[in-house]
Backbone of each chain as ProteinMPNN parsed JSONL, in Angstrom:
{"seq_chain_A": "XXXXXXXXXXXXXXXXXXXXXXXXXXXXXXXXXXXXXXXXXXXXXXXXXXXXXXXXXXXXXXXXXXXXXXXXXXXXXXXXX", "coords_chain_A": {"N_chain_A": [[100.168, 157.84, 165.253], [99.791, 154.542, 163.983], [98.833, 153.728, 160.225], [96.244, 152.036, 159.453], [96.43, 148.996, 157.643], [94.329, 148.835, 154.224], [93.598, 146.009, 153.849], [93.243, 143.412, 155.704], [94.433, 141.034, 154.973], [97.488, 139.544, 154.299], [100.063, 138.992, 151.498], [102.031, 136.173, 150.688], [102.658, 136.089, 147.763], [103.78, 137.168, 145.237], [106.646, 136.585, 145.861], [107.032, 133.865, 146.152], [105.947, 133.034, 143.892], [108.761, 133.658, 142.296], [110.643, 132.124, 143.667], [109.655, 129.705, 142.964], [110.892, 129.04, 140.562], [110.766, 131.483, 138.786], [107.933, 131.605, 138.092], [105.67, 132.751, 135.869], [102.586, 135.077, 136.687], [100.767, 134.226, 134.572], [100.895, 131.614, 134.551], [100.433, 130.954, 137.673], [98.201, 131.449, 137.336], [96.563, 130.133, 135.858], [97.413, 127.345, 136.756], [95.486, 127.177, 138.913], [93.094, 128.3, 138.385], [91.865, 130.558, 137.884], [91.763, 134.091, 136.215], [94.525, 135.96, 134.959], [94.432, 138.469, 136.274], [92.69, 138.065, 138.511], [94.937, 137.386, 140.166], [96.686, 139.74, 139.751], [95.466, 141.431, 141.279], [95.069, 140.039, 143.851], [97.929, 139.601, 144.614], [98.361, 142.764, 145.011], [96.896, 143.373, 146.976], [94.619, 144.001, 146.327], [92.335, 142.104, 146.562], [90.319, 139.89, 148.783], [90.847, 136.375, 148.585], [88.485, 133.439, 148.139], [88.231, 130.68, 150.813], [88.55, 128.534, 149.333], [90.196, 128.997, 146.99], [92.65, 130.3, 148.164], [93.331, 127.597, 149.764], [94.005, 126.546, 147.008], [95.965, 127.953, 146.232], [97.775, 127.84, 147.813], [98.426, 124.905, 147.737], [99.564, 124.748, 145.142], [102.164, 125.883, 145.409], [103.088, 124.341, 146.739], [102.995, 124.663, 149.618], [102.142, 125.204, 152.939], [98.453, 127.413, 153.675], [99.103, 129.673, 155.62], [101.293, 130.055, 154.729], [101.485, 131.23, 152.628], [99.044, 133.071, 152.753], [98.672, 135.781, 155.4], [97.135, 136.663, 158.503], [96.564, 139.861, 159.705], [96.258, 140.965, 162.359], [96.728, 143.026, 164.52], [95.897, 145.732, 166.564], [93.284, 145.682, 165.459], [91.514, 144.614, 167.244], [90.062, 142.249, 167.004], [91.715, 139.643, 167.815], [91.398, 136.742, 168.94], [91.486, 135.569, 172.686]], "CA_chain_A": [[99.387, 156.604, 165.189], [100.024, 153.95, 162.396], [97.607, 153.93, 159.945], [95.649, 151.009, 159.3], [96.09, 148.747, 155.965], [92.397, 148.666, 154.367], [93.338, 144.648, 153.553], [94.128, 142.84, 157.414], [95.405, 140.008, 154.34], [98.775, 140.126, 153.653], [100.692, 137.897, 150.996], [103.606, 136.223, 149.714], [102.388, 135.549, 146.524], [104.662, 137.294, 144.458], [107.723, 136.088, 146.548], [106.641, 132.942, 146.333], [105.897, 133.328, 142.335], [109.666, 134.056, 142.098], [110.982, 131.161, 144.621], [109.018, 128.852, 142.322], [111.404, 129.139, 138.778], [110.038, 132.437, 138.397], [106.434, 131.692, 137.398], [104.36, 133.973, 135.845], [100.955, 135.49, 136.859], [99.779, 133.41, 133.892], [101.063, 130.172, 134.618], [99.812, 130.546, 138.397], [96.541, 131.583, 137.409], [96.395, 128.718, 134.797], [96.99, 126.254, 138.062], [94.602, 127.717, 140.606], [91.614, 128.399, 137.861], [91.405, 131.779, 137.857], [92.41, 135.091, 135.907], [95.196, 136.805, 135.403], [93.934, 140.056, 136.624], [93.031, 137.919, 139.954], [96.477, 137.061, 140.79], [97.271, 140.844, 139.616], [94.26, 141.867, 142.377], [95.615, 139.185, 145.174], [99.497, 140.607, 145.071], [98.365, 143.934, 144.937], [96.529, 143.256, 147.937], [93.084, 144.562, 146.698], [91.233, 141.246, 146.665], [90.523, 138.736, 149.621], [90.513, 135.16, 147.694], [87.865, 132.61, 148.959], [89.182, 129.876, 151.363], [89.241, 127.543, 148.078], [91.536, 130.017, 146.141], [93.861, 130.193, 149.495], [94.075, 126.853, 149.568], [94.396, 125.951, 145.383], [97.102, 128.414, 145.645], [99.018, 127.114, 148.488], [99.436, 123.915, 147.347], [100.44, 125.175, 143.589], [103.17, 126.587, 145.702], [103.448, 123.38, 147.817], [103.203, 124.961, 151.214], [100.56, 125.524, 154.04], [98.139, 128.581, 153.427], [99.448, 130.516, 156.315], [102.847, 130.069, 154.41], [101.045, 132.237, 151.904], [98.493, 134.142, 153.437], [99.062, 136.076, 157.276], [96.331, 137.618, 159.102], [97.168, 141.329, 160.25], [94.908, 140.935, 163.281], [97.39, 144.047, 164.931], [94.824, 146.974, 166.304], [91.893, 145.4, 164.92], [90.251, 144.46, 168.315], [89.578, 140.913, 166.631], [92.446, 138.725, 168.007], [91.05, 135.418, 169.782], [92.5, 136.193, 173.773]], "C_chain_A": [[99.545, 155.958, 163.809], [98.903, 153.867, 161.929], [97.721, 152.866, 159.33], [96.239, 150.146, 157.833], [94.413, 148.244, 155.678], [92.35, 146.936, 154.546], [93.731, 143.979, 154.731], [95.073, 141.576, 156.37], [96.396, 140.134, 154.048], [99.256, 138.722, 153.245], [101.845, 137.548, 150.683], [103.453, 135.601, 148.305], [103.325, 135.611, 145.493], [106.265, 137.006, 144.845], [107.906, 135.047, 146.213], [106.625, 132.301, 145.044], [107.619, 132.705, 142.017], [110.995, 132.621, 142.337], [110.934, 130.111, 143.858], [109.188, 128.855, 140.599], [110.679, 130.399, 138.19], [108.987, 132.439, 137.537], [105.671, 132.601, 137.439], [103.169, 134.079, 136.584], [99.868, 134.514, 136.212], [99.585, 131.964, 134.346], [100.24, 129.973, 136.209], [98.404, 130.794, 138.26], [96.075, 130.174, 137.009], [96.082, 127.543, 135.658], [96.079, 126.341, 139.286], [93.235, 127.542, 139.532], [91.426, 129.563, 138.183], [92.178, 132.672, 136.598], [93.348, 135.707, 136.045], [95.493, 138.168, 136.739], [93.263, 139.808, 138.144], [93.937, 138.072, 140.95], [97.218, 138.66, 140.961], [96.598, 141.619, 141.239], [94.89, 141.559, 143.776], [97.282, 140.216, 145.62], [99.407, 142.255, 145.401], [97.687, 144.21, 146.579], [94.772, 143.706, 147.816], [91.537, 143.171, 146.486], [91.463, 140.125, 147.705], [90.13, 137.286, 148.869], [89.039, 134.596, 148.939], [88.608, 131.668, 149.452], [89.41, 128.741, 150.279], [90.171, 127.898, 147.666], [92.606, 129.824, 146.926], [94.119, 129.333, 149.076], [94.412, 125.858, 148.425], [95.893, 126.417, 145.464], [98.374, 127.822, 146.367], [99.247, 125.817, 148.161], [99.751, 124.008, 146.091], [101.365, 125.193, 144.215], [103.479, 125.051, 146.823], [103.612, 123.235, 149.421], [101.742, 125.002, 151.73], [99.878, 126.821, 153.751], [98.792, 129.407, 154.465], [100.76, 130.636, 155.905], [102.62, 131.066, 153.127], [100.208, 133.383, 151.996], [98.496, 134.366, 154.993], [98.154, 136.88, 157.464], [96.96, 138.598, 159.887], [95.952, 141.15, 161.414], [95.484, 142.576, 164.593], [96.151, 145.051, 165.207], [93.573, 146.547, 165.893], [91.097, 144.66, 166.159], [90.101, 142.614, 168.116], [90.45, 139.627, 167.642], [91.761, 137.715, 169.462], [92.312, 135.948, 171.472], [92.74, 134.678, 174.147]], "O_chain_A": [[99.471, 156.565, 162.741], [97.907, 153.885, 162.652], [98.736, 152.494, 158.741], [96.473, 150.901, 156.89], [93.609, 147.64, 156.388], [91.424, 146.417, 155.168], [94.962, 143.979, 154.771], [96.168, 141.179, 156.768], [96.504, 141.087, 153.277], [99.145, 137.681, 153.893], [102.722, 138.364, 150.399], [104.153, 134.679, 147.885], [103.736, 134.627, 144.878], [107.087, 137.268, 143.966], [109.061, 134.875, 145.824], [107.148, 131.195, 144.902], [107.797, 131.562, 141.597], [111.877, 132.257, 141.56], [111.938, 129.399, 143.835], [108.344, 128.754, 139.708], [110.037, 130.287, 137.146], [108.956, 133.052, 136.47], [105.108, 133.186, 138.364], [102.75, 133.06, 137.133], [98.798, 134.097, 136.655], [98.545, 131.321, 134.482], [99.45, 129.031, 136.259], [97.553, 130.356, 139.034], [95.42, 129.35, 137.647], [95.063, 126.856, 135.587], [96.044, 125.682, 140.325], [92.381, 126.708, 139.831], [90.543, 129.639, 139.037], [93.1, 132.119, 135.999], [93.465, 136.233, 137.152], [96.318, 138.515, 137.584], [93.166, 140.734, 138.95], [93.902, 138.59, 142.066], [98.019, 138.936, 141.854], [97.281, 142.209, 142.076], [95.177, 142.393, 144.635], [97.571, 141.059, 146.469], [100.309, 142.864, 145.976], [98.018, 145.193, 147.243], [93.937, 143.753, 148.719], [90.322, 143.31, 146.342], [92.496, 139.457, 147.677], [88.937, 137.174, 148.585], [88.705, 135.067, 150.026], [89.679, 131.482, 148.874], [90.43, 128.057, 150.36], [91.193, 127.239, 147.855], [93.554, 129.188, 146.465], [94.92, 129.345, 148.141], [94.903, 124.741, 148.589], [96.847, 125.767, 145.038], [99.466, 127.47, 145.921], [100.423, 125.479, 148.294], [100.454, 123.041, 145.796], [102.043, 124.269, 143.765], [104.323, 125.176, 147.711], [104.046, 122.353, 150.163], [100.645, 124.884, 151.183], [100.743, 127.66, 153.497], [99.275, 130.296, 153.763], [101.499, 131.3, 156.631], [103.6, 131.652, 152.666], [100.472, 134.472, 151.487], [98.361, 133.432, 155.784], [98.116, 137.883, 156.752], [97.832, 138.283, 160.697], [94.765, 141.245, 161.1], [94.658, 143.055, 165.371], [95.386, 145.264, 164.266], [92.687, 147.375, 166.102], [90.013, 144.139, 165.898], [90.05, 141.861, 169.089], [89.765, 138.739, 168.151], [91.723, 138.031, 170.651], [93.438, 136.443, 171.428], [93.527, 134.381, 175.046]]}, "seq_chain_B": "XXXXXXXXXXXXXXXXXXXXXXXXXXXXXXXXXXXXXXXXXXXXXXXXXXXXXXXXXXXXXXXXXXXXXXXXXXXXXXXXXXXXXXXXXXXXXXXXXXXXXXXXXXXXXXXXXXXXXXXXXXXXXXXXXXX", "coords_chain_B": {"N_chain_B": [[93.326, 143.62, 130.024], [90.01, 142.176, 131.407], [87.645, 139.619, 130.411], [85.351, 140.268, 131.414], [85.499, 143.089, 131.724], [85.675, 143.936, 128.94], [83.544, 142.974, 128.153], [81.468, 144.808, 129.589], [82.058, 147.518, 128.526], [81.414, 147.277, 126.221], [78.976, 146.732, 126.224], [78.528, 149.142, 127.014], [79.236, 151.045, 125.132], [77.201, 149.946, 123.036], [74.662, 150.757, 124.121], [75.013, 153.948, 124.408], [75.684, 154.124, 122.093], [73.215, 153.581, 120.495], [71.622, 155.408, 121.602], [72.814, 157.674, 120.793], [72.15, 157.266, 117.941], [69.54, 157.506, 118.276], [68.806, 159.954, 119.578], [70.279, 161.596, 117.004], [68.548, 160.939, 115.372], [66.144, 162.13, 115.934], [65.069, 164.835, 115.624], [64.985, 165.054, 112.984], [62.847, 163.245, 111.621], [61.427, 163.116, 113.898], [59.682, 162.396, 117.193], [58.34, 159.511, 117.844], [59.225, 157.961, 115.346], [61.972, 157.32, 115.587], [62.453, 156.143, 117.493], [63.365, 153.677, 116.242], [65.86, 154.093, 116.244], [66.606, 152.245, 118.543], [66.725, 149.558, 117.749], [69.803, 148.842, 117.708], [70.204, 148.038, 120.206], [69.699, 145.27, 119.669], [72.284, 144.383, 119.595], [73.16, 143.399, 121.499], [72.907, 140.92, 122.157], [75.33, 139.971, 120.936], [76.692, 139.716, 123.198], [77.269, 136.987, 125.089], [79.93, 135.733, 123.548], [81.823, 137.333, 124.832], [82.374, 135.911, 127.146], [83.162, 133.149, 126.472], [85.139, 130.255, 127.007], [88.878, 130.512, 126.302], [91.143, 128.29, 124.575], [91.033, 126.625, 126.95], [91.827, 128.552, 128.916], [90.927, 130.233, 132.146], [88.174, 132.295, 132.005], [86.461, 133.139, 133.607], [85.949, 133.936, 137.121], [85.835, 133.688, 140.551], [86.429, 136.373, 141.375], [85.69, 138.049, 139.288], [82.966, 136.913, 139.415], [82.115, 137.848, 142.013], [81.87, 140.762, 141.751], [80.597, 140.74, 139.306], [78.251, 140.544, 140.825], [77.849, 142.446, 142.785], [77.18, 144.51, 140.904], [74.78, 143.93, 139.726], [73.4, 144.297, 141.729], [73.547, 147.134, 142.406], [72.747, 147.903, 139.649], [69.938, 146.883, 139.865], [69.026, 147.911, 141.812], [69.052, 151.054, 141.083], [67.294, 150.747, 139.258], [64.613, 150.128, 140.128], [64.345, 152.508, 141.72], [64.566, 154.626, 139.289], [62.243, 153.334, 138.155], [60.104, 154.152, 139.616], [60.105, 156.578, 140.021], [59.737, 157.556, 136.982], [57.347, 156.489, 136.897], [56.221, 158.871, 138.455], [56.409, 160.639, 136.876], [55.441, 160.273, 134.594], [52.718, 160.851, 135.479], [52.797, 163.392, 135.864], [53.567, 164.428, 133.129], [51.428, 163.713, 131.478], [48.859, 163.908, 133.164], [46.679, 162.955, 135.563], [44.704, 162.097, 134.754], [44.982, 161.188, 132.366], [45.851, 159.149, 129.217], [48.745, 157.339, 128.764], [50.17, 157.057, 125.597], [50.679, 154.028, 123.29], [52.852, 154.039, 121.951], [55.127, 154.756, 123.723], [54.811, 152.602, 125.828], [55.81, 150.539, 124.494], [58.106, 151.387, 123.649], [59.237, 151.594, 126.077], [60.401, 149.025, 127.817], [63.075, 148.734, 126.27], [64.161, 150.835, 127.084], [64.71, 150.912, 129.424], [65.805, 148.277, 129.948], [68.005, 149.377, 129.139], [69.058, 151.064, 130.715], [69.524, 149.694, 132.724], [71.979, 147.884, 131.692], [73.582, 149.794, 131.407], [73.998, 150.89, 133.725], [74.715, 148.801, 135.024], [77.242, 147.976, 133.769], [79.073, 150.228, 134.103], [78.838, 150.331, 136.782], [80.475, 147.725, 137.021], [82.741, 148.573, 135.333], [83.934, 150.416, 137.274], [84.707, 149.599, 139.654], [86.271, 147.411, 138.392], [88.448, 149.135, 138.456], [88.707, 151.198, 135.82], [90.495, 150.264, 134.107]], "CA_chain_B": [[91.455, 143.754, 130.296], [89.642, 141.158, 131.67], [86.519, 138.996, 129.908], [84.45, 141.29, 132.033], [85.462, 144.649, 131.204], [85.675, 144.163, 127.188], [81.8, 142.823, 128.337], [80.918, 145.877, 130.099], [82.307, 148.621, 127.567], [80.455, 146.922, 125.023], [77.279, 147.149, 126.57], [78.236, 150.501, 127.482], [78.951, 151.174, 124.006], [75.761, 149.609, 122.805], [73.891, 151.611, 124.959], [75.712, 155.074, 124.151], [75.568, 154.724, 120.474], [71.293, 153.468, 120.463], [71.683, 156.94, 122.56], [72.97, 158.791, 119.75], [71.148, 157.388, 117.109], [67.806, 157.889, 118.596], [69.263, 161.672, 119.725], [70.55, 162.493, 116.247], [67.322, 161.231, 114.388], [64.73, 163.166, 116.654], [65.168, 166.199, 115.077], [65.046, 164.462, 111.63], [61.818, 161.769, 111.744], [60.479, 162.827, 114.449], [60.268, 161.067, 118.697], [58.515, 158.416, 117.741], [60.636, 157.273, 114.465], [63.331, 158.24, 116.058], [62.81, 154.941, 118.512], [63.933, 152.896, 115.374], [67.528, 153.659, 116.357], [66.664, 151.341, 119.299], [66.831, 148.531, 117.433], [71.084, 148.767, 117.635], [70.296, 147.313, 121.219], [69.934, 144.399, 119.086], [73.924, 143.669, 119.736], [73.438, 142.549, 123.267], [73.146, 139.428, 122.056], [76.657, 139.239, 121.113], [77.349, 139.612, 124.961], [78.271, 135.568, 125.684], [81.124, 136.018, 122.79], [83.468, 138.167, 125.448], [82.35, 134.433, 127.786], [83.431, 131.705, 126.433], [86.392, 129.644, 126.873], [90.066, 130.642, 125.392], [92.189, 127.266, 124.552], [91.454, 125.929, 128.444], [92.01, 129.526, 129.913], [89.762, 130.615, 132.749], [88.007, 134.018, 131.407], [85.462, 134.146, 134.219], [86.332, 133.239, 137.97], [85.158, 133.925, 141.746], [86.309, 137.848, 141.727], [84.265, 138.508, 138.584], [81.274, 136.511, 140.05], [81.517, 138.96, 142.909], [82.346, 142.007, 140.932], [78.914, 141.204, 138.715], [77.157, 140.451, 141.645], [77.537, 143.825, 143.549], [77.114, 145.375, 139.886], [73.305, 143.841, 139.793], [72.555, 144.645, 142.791], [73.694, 148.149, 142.422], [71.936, 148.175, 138.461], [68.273, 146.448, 140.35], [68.348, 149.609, 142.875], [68.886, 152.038, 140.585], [66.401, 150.465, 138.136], [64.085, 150.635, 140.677], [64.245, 153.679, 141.917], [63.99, 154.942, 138.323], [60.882, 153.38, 137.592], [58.75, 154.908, 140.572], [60.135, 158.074, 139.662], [59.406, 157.438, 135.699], [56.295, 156.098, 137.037], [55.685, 159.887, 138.705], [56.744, 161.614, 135.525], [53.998, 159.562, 133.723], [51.366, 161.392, 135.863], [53.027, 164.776, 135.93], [53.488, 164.616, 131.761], [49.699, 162.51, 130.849], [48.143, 163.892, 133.919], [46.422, 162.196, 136.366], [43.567, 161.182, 134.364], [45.442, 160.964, 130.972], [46.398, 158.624, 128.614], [50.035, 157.436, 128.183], [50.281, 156.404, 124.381], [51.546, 152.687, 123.414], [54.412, 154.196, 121.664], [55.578, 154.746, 124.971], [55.132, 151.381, 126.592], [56.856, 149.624, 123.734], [59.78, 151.366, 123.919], [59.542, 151.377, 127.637], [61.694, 147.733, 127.756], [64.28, 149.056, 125.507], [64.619, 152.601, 128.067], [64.481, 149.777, 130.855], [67.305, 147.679, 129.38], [69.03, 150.096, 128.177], [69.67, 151.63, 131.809], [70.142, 148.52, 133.477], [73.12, 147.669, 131.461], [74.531, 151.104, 131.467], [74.527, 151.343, 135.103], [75.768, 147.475, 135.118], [78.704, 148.098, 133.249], [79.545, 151.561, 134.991], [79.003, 149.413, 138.475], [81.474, 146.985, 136.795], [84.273, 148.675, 135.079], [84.501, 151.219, 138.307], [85.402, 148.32, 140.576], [87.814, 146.772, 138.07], [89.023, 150.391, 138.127], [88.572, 151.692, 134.603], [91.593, 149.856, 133.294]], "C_chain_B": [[90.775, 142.893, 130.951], [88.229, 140.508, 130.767], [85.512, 140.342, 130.341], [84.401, 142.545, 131.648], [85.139, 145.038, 130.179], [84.046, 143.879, 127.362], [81.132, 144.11, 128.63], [81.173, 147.116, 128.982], [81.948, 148.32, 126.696], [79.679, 146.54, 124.901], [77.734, 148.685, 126.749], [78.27, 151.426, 126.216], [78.119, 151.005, 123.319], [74.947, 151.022, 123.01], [74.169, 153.544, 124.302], [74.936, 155.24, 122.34], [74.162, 154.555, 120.011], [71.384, 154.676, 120.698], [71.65, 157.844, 121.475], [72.441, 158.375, 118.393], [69.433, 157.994, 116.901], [67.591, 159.574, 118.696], [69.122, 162.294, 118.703], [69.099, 162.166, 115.08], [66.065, 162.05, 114.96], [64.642, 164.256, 116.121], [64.53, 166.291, 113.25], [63.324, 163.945, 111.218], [60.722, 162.177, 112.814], [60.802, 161.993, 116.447], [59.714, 160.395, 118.223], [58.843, 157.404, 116.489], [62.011, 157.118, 115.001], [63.64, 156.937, 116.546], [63.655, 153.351, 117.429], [65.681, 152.488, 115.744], [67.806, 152.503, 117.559], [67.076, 149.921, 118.877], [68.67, 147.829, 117.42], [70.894, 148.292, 119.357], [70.394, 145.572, 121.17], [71.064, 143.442, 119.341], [74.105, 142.94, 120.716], [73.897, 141.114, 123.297], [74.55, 138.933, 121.18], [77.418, 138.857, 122.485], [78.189, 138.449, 124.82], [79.3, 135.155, 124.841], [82.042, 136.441, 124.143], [83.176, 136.903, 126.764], [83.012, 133.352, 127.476], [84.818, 131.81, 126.42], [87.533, 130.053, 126.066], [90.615, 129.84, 125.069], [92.18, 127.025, 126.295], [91.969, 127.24, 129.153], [90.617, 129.901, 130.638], [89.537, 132.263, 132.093], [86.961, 134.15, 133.025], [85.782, 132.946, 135.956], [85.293, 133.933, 139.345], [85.18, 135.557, 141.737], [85.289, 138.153, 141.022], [82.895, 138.022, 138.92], [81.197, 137.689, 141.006], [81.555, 140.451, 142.446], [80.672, 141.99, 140.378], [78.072, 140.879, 139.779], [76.693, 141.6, 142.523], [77.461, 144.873, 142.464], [75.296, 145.435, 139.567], [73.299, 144.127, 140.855], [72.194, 146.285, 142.752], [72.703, 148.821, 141.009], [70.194, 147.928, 139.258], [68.46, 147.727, 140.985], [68.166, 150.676, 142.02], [67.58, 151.485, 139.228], [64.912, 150.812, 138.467], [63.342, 151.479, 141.214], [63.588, 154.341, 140.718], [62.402, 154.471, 137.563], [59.64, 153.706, 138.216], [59.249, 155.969, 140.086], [59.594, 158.278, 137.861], [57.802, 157.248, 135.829], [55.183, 157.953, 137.534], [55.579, 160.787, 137.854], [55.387, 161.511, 134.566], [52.605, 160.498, 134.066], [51.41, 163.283, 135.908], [52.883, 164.982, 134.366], [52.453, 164.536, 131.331], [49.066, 163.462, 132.153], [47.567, 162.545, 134.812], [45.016, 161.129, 135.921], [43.545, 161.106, 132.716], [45.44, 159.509, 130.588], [47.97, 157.585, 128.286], [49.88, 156.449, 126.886], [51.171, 154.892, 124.231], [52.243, 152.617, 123.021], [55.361, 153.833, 122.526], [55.952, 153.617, 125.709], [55.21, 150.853, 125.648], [57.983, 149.852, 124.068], [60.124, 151.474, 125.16], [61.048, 150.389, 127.89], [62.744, 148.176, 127.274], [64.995, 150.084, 126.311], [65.242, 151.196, 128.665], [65.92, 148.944, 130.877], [68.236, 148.533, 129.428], [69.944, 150.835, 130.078], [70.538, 150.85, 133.113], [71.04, 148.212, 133.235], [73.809, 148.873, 131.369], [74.993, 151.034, 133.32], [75.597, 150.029, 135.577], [77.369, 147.821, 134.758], [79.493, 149.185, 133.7], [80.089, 150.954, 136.456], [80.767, 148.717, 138.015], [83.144, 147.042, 136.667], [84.445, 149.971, 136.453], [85.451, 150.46, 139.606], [86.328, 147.393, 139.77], [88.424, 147.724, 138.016], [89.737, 150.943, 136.919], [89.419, 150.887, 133.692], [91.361, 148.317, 132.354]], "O_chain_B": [[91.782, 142.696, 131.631], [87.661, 141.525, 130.37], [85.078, 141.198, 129.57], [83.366, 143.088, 131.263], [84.51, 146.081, 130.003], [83.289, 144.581, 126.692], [80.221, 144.469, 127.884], [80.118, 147.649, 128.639], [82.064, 149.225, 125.869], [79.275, 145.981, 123.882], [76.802, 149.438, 126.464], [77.532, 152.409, 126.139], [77.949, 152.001, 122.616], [74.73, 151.981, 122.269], [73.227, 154.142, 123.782], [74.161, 155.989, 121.746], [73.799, 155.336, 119.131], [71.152, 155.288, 119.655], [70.734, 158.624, 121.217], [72.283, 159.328, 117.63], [68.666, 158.504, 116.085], [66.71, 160.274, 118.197], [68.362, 163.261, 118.651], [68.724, 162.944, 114.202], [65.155, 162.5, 114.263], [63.522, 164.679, 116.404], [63.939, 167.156, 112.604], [62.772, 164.595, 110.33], [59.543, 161.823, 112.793], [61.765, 161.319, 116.814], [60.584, 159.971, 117.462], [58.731, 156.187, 116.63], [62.993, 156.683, 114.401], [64.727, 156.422, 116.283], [64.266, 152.371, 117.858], [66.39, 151.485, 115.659], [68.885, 151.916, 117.638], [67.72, 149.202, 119.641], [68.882, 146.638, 117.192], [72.054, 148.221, 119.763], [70.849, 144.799, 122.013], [71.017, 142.212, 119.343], [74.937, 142.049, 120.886], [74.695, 140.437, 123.945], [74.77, 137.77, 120.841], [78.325, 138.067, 122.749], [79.388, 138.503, 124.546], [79.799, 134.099, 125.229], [83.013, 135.723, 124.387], [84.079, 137.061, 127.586], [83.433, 132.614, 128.367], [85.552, 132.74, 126.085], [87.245, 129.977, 124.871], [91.637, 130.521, 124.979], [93.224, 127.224, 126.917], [92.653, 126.969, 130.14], [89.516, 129.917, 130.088], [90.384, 133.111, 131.81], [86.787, 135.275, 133.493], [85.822, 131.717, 135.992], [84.24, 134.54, 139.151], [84.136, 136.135, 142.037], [84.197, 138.469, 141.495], [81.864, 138.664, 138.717], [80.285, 138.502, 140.853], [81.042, 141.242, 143.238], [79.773, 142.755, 140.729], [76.886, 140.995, 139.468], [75.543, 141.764, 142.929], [77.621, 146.046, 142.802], [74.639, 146.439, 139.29], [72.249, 144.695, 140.554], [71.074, 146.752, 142.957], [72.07, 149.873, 141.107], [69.359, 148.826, 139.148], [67.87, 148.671, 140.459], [67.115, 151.305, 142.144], [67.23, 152.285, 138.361], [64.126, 151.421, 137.74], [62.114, 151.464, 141.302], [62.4, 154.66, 140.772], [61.709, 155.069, 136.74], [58.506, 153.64, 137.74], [58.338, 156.47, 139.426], [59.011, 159.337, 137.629], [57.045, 157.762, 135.005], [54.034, 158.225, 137.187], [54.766, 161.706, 137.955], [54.642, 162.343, 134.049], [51.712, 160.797, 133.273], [50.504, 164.116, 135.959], [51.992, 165.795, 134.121], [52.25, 165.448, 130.531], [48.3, 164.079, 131.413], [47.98, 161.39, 134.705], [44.536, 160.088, 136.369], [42.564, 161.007, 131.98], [45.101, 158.661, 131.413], [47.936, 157.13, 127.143], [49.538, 155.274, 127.018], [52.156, 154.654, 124.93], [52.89, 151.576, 123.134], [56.214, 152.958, 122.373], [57.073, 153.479, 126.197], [54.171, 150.194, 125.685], [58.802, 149.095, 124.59], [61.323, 151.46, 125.438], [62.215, 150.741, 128.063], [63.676, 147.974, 128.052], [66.217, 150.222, 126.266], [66.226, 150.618, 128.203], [66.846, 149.034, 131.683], [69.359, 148.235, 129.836], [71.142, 150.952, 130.337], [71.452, 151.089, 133.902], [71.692, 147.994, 134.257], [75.01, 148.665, 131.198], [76.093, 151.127, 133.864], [76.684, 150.062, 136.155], [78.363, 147.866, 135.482], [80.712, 149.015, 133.661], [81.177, 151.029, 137.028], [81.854, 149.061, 138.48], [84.116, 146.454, 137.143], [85.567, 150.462, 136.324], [86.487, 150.761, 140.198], [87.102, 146.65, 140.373], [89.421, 147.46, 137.343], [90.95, 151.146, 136.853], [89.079, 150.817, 132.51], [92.262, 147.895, 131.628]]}, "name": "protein", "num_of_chains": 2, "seq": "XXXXXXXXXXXXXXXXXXXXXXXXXXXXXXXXXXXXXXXXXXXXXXXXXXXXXXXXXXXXXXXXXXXXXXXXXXXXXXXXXXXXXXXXXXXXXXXXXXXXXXXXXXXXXXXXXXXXXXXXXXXXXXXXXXXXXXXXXXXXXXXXXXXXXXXXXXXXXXXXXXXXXXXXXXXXXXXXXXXXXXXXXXXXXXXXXXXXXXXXXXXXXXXXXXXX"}
């Protein structure tokens, strides 16, 4: 049986980072309004942003939030039928 | 580090070293001279120093709001708790139809404080995970 991830969020933040003239942690924090040590939190996967954050960050990055954040809804019972 | 953490380890430091002043003069002075070393709680009020603004960098954002917010909640319970049980100590130490001296409830606030930000900053830097 696969075992669960604790976060159902999954990102492309640091992909995305990279894609984007390889911008730092700092520089996207700098444009969203947050902390380093957020952005370090978000990629790492151990913090769910608020839906502001989502969508500050996706358009830093110029895309749609679901082009940055994907719900794992897999096994979790939740998925709309 | 974050704004937050260098905040929390220096209340927790605060806290610690009042601790060992008050500890290492009891022996010396006396318990109630001793409460003098309290007065190194004094520092708190550098706290909103590790707050403010860097050159237009954010120091304090939505995680740390929720980070100190499940840190008070977690410091109020245990504060709580501790003061019905401090409150039972009172009657087991003084008796039931004692006294408790006003030494005591002076430096009460300072205990009171002093635990609230210890457990705060414990709450705090455990959930930014020590680092």
């Amino acid at each position: 049986m696969a075992r669960k991830s604790p976060n159902p969020l999954e990102n492309r933040i640091r992909r995305l980072r990279f894609d984007h003239g390889e911008m730092t942690q700092q520089q996207l924090a700098e444009r969203v309004g947050v902390t380093r040590q957020t952005i370090i939190a978000l990629e790492a996967g151990k913090y769910t942003p608020s839906l502001l954050l989502a969508f500050r960050i996706a358009r830093a990055f110029g895309v749609g939030v679901e082009d940055v954040f994907q719900y794992d809804d897999a096994d979790r019972g939740t998925a709309a039928n | 580090m974050s704004a937050m953490q260098k905040f929390a380890w220096f209340n927790l430091a605060v806290v610690l070293l009042s601790l060992s002043v008050v500890l290492s003069l009891l022996p010396i002075v006396g318990a109630q001279r001793a409460q003098v070393g309290l007065v190194i709680l004094g520092l708190f009020g550098l706290d909103p120093l590790f707050l403010r603004s860097k050159r237009g960098r954010t120091v304090f954002d939505e995680r740390d709001t929720l980070i100190q917010r499940r840190s008070v909640i977690v410091a109020y319970t245990i504060f709580w708790l501790g003061l019905f049980a401090g409150s039972g100590l009172a009657a087991l130490s003084y008796g039931l139809d004692g006294a408790v001296p006003v030494s005591v409830i002076m430096v009460f606030p300072a205990y009171a404080a002093m635990v609230l930000l210890a457990v705060m900053s414990v709450a705090t830097l455990v959930q930014y995970g020590w680092r």
